[in-house]
C-alpha positions, 0 to 999 in steps of 0.5 A, a space after each residue: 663316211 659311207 659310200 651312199 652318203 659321200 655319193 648323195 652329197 657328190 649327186 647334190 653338188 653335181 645338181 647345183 653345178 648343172 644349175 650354174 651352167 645353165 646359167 650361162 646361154 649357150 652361144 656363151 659357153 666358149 666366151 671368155 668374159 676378159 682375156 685372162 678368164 677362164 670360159 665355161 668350157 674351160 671350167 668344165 674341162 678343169 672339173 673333168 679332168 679331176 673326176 677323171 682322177 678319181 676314177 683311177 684312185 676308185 677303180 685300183 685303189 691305188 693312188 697313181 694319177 697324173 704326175 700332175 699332182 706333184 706341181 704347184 697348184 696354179 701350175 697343174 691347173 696351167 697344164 689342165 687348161 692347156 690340154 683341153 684349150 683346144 678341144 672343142 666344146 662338144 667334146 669337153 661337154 662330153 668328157 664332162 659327163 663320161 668322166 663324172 658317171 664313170 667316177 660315179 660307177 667306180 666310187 659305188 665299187 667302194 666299201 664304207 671300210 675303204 672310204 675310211 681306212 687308208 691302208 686299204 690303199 695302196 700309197 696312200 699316206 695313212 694319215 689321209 682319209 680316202 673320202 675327203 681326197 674323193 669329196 675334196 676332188 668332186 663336190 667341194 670342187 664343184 663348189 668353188 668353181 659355181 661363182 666362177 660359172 656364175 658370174 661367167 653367166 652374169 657377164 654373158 648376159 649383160 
């Protein structure tokens, strides 16, 4: 993978994810469409916290991160959502977008050599392909989330 491409892709999913959210009217970016739903806010929270990520493992090199990796998945997105259940939507919209131009910023410091070779990490495991944890925490991530903001968006107007 070169570092252009992982980026085109990762700008393309971001494209379609800004096409999701605008599908949900803004008075409805807070509303849950049932008790146990995540909202809109919360999705982009989620999201944010794993460009947020990604930011670290681009800029060091280094795969530190969130002790939060080391949880069950349900149990780290539990704690995800319970950090930024209470920050406003202005701010989690903010995080939002500072995470993914910072993540973007960091991941044009990569070398096509770095996307692919885990060595060129420290406590990477050498099996692992630094790209697919990047792409696996951004695009594709985005993507499994853009049914969710979807039908948020369906409900909201119905």
């Amino acid at each position: 993978m070169r570092v252009d491409c992982l980026i085109e892709v990762i700008e393309a999913g971001r494209e379609y994810l800004g096409y999701a959210i605008k599908s949900v009217p803004e008075e409805k970016r807070d509303w849950k469409p049932s008790p146990d739903a995540w909202s809109l806010k919360d999705i982009l929270a989620h999201i944010a916290w794993h460009d947020d990520q990604m930011i670290e493992l681009c800029e060091t090199k280094d795969l530190v991160g969130s002790s939060w990796w080391d949880l069950p998945n349900d149990e780290r997105n539990d704690r995800i959502f319970e950090q930024y259940a209470d920050m406003p939507l202005d701010e989690v919209l903010r995080f939002f977008d500072e995470a993914y131009e910072r993540m973007m910023s960091a991941l044009k410091t990569l070398s096509d050599e770095d996307l692919n070779d885990a060595k060129r990490f420290t406590d990477v495991p050498e099996d692992w392909i630094p790209w697919r944890m990047i792409s696996n925490n951004t695009y594709e991530h985005y993507i499994r989330h853009i049914g969710q903001i979807r039908a948020i968006g369906k409900a909201a107007k119905a």
